[in-house]
DRENDO-1510 file (C-alpha; in Angstrom, 1 decimal, always signed):
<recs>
REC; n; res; u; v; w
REC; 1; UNK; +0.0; +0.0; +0.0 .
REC; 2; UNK; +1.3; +3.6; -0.9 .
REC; 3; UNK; +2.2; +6.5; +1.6 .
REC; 4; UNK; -0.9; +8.0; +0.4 .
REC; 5; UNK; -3.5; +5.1; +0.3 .
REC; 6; UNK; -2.8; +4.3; +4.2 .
REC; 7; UNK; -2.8; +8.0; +4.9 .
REC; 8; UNK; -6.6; +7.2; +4.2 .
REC; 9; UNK; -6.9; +4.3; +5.3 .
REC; 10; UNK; -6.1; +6.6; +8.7 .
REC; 11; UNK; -8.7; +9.2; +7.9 .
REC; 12; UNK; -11.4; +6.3; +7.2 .
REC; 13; UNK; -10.6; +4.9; +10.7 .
REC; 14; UNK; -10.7; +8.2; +12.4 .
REC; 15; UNK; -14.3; +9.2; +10.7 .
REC; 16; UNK; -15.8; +5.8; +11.3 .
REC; 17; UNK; -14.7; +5.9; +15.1 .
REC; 18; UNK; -16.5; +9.6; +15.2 .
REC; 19; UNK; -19.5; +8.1; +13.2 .
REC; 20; UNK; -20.0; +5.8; +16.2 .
REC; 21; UNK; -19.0; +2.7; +13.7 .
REC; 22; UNK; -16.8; +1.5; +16.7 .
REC; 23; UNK; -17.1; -2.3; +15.1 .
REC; 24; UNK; -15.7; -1.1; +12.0 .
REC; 25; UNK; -12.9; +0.5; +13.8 .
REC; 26; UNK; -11.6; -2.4; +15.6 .
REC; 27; UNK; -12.3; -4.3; +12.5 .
REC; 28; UNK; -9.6; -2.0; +10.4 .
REC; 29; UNK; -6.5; -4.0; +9.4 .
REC; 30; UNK; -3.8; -1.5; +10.2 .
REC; 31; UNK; -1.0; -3.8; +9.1 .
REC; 32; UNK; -0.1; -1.5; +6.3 .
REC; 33; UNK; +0.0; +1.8; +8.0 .
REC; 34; UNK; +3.1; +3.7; +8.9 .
REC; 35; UNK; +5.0; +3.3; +12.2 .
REC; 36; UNK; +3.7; +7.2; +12.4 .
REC; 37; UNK; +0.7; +6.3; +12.2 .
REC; 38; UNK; +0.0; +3.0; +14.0 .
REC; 39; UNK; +0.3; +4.3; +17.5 .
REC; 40; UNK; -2.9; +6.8; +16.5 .
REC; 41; UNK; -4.9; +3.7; +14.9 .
REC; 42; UNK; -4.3; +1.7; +17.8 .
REC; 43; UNK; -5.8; +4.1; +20.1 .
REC; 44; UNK; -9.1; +4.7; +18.2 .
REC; 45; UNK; -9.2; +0.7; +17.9 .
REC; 46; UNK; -8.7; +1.0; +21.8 .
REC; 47; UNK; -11.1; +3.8; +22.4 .
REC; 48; UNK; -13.7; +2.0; +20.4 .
REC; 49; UNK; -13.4; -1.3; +22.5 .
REC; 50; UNK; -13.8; +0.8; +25.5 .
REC; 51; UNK; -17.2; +2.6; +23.9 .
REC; 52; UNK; -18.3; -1.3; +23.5 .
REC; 53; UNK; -17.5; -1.9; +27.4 .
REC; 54; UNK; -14.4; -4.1; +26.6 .
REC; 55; UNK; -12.8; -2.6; +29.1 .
REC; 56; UNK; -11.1; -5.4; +30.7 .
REC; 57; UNK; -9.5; -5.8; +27.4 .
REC; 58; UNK; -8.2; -2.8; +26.8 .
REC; 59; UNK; -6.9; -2.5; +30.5 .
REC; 60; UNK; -4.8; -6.2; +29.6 .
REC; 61; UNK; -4.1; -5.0; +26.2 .
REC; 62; UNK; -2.4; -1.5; +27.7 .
REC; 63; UNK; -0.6; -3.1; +30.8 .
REC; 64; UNK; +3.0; -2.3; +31.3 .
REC; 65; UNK; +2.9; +0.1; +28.5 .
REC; 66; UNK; +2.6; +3.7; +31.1 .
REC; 67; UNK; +5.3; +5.3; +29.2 .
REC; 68; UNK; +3.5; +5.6; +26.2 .
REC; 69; UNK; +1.5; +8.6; +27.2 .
REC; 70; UNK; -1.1; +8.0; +24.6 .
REC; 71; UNK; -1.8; +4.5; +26.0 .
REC; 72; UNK; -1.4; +5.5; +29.6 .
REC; 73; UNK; -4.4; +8.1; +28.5 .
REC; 74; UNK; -6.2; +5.1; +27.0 .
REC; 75; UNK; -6.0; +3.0; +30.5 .
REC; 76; UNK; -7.0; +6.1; +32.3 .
REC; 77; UNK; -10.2; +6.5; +30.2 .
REC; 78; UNK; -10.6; +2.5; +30.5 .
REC; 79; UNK; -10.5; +2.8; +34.3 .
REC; 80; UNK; -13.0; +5.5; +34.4 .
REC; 81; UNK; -15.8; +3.4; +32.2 .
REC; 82; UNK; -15.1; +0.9; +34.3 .
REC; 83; UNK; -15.9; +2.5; +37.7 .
REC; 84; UNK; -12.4; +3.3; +38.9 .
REC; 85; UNK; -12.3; +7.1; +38.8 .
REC; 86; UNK; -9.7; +7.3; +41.6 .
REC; 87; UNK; -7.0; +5.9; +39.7 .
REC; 88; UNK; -8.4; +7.2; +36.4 .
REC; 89; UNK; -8.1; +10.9; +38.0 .
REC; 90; UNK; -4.6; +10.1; +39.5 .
REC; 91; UNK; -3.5; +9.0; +35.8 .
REC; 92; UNK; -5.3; +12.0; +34.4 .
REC; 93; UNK; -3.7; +14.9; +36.4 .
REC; 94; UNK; -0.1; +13.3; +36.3 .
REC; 95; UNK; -0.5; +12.9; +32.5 .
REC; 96; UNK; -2.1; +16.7; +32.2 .
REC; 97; UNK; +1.0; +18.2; +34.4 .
REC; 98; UNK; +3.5; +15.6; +32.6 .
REC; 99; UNK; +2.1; +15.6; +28.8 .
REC; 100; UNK; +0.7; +19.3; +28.4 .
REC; 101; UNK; +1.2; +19.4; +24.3 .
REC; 102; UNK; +0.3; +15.7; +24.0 .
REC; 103; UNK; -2.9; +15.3; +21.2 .
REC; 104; UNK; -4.4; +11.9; +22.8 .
REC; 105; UNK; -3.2; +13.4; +26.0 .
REC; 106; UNK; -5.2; +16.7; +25.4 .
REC; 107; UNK; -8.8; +14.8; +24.3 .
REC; 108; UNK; -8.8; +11.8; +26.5 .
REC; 109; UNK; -7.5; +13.4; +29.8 .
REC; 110; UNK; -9.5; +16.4; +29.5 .
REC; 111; UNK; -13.1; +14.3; +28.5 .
REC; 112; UNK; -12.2; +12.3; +32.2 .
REC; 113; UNK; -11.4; +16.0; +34.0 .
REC; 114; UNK; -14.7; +17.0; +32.6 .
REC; 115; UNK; -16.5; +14.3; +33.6 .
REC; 116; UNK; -15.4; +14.2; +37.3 .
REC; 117; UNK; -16.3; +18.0; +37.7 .
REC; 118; UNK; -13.1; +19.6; +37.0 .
REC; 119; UNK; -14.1; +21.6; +34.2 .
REC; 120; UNK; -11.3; +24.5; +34.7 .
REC; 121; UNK; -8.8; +21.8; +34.7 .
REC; 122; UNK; -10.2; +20.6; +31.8 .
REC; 123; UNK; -10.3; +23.7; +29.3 .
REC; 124; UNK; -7.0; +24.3; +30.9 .
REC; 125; UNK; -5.5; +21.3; +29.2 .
REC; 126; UNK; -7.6; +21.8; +26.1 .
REC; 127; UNK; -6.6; +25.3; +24.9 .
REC; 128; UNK; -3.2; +23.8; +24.5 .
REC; 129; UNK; -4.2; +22.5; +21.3 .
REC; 130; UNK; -2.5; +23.3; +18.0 .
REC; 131; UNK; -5.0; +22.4; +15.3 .
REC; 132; UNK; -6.0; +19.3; +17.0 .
REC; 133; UNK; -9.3; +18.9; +16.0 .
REC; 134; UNK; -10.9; +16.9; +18.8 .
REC; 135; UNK; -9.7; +19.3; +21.0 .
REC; 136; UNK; -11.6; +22.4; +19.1 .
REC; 137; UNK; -15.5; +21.5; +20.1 .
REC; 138; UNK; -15.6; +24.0; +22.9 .
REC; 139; UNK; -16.7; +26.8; +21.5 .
REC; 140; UNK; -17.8; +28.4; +18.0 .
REC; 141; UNK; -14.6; +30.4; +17.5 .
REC; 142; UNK; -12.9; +27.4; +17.4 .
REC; 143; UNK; -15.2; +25.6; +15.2 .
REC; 144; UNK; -15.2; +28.7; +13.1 .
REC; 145; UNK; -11.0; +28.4; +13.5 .
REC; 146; UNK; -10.9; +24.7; +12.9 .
REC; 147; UNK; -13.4; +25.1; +9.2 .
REC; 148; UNK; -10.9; +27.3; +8.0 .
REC; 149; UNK; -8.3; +24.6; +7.3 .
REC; 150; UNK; -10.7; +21.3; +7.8 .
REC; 151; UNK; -13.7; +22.7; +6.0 .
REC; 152; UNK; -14.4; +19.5; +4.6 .
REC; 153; UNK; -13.8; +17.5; +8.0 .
REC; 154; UNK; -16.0; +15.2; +9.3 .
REC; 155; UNK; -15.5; +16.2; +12.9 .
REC; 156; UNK; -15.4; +20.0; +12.2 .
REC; 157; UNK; -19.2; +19.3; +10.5 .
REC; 158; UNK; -20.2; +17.1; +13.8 .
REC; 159; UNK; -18.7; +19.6; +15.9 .
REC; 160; UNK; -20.4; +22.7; +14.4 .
REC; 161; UNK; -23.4; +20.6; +15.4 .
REC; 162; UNK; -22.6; +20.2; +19.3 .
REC; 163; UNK; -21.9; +23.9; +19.5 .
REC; 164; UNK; -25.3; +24.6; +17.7 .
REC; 165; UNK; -26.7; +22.8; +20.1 .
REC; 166; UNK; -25.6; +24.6; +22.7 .
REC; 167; UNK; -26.4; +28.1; +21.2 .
REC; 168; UNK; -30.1; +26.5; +20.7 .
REC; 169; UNK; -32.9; +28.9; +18.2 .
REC; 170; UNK; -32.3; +28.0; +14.8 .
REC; 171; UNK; -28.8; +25.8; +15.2 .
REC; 172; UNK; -31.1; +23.0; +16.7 .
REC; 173; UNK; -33.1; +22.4; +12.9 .
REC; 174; UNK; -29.4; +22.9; +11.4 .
REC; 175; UNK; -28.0; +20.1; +13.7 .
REC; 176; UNK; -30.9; +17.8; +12.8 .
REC; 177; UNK; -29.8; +17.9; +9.6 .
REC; 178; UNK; -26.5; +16.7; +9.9 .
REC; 179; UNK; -27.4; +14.0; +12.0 .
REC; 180; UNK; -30.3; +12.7; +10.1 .
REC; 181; UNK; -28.1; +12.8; +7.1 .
REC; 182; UNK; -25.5; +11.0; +8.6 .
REC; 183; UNK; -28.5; +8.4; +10.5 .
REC; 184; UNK; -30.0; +7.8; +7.1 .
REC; 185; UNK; -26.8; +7.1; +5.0 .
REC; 186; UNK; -25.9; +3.4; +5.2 .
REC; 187; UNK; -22.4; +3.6; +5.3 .
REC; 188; UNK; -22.1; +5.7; +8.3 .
REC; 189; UNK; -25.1; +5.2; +10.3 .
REC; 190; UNK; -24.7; +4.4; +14.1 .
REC; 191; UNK; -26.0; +4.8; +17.3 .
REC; 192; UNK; -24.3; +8.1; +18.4 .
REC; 193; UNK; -25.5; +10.1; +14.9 .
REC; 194; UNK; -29.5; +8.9; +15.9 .
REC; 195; UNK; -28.1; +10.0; +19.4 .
REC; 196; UNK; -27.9; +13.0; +17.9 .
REC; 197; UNK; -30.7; +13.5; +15.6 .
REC; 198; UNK; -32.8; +12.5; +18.3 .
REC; 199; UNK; -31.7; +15.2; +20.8 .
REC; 200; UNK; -32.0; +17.8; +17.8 .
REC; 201; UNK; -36.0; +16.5; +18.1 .
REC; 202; UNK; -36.0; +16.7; +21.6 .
REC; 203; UNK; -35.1; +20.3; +21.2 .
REC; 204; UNK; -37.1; +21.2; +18.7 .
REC; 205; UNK; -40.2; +20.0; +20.4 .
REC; 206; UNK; -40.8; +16.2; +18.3 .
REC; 207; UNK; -40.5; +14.2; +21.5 .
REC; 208; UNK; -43.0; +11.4; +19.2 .
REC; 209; UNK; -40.1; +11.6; +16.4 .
REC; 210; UNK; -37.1; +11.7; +18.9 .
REC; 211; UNK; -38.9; +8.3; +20.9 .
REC; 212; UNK; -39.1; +6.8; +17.3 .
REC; 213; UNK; -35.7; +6.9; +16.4 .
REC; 214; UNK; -34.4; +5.9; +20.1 .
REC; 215; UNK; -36.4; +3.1; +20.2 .
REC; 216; UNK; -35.5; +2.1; +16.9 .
REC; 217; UNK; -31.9; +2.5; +17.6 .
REC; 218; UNK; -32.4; +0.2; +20.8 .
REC; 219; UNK; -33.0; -2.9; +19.6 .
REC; 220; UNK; -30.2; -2.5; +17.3 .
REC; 221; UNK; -27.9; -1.3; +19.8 .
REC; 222; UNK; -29.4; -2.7; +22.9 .
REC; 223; UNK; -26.2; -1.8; +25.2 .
REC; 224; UNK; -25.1; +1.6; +23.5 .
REC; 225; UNK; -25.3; +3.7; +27.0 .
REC; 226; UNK; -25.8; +7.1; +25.2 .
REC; 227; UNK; -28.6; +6.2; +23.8 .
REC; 228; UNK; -29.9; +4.8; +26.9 .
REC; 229; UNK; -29.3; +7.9; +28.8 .
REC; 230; UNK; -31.2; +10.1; +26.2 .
REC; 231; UNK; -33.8; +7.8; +26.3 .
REC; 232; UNK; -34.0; +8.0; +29.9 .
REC; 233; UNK; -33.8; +12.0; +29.6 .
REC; 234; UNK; -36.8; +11.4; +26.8 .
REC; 235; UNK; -39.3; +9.3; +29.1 .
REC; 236; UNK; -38.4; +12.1; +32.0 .
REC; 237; UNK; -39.6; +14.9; +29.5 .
REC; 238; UNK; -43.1; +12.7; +28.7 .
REC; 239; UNK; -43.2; +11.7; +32.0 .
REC; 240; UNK; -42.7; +8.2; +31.3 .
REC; 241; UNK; -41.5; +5.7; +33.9 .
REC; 242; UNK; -37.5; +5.5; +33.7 .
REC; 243; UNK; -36.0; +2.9; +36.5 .
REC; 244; UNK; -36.0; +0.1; +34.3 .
REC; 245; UNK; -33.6; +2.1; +32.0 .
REC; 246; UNK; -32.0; +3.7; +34.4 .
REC; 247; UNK; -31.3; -0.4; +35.6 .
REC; 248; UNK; -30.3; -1.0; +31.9 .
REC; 249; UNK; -27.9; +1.8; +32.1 .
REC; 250; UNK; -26.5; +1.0; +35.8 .
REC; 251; UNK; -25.3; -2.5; +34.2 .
REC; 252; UNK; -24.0; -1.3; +30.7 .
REC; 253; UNK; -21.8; +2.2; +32.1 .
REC; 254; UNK; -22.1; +2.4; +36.1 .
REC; 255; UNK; -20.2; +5.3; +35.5 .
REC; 256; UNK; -21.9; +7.1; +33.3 .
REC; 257; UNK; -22.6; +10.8; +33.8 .
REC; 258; UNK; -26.5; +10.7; +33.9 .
REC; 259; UNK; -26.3; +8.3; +36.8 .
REC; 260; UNK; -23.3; +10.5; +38.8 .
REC; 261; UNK; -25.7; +13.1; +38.5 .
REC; 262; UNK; -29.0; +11.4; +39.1 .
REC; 263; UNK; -27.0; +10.3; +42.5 .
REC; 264; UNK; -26.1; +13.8; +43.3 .
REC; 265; UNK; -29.2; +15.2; +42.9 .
REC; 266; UNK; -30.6; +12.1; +44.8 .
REC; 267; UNK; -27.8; +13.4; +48.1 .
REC; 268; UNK; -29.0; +16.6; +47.8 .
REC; 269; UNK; -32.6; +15.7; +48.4 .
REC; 270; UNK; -32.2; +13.3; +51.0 .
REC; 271; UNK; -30.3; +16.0; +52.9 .
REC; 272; UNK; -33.1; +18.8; +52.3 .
REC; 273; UNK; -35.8; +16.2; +53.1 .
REC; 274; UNK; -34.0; +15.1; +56.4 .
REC; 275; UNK; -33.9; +18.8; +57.8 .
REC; 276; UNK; -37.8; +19.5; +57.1 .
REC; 277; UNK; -38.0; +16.0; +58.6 .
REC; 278; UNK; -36.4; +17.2; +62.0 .
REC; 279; UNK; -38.7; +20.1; +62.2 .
REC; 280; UNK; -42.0; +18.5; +62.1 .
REC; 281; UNK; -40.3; +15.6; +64.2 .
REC; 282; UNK; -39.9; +18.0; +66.9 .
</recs>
């Protein structure tokens, strides 16, 4: 194989694993690709077993390889899915102090700082960037920044989308687009862009259209947990019962942010509840 034919073959993997095609990714025979670019292959093939919940395998696939700060990353984000956010966290700071410029470093350790609450730590990492595209969703300048010289990226396209859905009005009919484009083309639909085209409905009031296409997607992708969680946000908003998805999620992502938040929220009721308890108790 050419230079330039596994150049693409890199670029296929890398839009596939951001199409939510994590099968496909794992799937890739990377035999043929560079030394340069093996080490990046291997950690969207890694990152797409732990999307799947093969965490254990990644974790035994990764051991003894800390030095490699890409893989450490890898093991940190492993260990987090799994339920071990202590060590996760440890990895993740030393690697953030340790690896600054690092691109996998960047992404990876600055989705598990977000996701334990440590936002400024995150951004902090993340605006160390330098034309790294996963690292350029967190605002519109960047996306604006990042179209410039990707224009025709996948990710720039997908990211324009997250921002738009943040800035809400007339981004949310924008976003649906791209999703539903990407849902109803056969050779990149997956679970994350119906994820996506259903929260774009949610938004935009269809919560019939957005229950549709979750359902549709769950008995294709019975264990994918993001589309659990919206589903479970989905039944909340039509005041559906949600415990037996919330169950469903518990077993496929313990971890996941919807439940550390359902928890919290849970703490934070129990304690209000208790004081009003003590005062008609007395």
């Amino acid at each position: 194989m050419d230079p330039f034919s596994a150049e693409g073959e890199l670029v296929n993997i890398h839009n596939a694993f951001h199409q939510g095609q994590y099968q496909t990714v794992i799937d890739f025979d990377t035999s043929a690709l560079s030394s340069e670019n093996h080490l990046p292959a291997r950690v969207l093939q890694l990152r797409s077993k732990i999307a799947l919940s093969q965490t254990d395998q990644v974790l035994a696939d990764v051991h003894g390889e800390d030095e490699t700060p890409e893989l450490a990353a890898v093991k940190a984000l492993a260990q987090h899915t799994a339920g071990d956010s202590d060590s996760a966290l440890k990895t993740t700071q030393e690697l953030a102090e340790n690896y600054p410029d690092n691109g996998s470093v960047q992404v990876l350790c600055g989705t598990l700082l977000q996701a334990q609450g440590k936002s400024d730590e995150a951004l902090a990492l993340l605006t160390k960037h330098q034309g790294n595209l996963e690292a350029s969703d967190l605002a519109l300048k960047e996306v604006q920044a990042a179209k410039r010289w990707a224009q025709d990226s996948l990710l720039v396209n997908l990211a324009e989308s997250w921002v738009g859905m943040r800035i809400g009005g007339e981004k949310y009919q924008s976003a649906f687009y791209v999703y539903e484009e990407l849902a109803s083309a056969p050779s990149s639909s997956s679970p994350l862009s119906i994820v996506g085209q259903a929260i774009a409905e949610i938004h935009l009031g269809r919560l019939p259209e957005a229950e549709a296409a979750l359902s549709a997607a769950l008995e294709k992708y019975p264990d994918e947990a993001e589309l659990i969680a919206n589903a479970v946000v989905l039944n909340v908003l039509a005041g559906k019962p949600t415990e037996e998805l919330e169950s469903q999620l518990q077993q496929t992502q313990p971890s996941h942010a919807l439940l550390a938040d359902v928890q919290e929220k849970s703490a934070l009721f129990d304690t209000a509840a208790a004081k009003y308890s003590a005062r008609v108790a007395s």
